[in-house]
N, C-alpha and C positions, 0 to 999 in steps of 0.2 A: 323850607328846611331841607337841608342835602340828606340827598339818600347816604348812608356810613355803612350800609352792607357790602360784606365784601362778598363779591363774587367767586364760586369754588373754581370755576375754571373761566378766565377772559377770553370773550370773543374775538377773532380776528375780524379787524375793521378791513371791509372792501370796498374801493372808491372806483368808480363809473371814469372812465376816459374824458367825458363832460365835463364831471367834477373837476377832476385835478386840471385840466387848461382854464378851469374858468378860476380859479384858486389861481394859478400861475401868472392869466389875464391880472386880476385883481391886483397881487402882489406887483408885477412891475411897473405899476405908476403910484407905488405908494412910498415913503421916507421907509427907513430903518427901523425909526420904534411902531409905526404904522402895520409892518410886516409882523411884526412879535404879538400886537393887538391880533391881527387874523389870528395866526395860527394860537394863540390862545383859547378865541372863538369858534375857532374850527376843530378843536385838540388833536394838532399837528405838532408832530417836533421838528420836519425842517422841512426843507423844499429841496437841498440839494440834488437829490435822486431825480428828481422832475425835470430840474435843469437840465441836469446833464443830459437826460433823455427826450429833450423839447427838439433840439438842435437836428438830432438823428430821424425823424420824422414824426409827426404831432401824433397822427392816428396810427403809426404803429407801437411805437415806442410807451403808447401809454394807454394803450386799448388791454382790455384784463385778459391775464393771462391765468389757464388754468395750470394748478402745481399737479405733479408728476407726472408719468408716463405719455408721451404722446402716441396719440390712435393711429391705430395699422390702417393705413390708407386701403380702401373698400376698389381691390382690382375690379374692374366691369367684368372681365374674363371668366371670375371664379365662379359663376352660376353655369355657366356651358362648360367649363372641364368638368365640371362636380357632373353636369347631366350627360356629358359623353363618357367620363370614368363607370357609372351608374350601365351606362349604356353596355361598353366593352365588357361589365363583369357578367349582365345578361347574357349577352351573346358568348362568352366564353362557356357559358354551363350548355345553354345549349350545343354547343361545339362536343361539349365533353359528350352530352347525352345522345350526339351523332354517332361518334366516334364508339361509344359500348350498343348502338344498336348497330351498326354495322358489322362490331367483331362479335357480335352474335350470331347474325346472317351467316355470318364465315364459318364460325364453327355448324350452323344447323346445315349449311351446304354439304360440308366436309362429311359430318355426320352421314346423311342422305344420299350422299357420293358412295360413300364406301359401306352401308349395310347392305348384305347380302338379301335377305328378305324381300328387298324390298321392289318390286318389279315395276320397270317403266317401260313399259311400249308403245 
């Protein structure tokens, strides 16, 4: 007895690169109504698209592709700018924290320079 549920939402069918040359193999040594029995068997509606893309290369043309966006190719580079970027911001704080001890120095010199008080011999 056929299953008569309908499905709420139909799944998309995804065929293996295998599949679809060994379906393509099959169909061209078979007559006209021979091809309609497959894809009957196999619930296909055509093979066109296959065709067309046999020609253009087997294992690319029909190896699965995935839908949307393709991935940000992974530079080798980006782990060492990230740990020299890492790096320069370190060393810039330190820099900074040279630079207000030293104008500190200046001022306590200055200071120590010019009080009267204060006797060096």
């Amino acid at each position: 007895m056929p299953n008569l549920e309908v499905v709420e939402k139909a799944e998309r069918q995804i065929y293996t690169a295998e599949y679809k040359l060994r379906i393509l193999q099959e169909t061209d040594t078979c007559s006209e109504g021979q091809i309609g029995a497959i894809l009957r068997r196999e619930g296909l509606s055509h093979l066109t698209t296959r065709r067309r893309q046999r020609p253009a290369g087997q294992l690319f043309a029909l190896t699965d592709h995935q839908r949307g966006r393709k991935p940000v190719p992974v530079n080798p580079l980006n782990a060492e700018v990230e740990r020299l970027r890492r790096e320069n911001e370190g060393l810039s704080q330190r820099l900074q924290q040279a630079e207000l001890i030293i104008g500190i120095q200046a001022i306590l010199n200055i200071m120590l320079a010019t009080n009267p008080n204060d006797n060096h011999d």
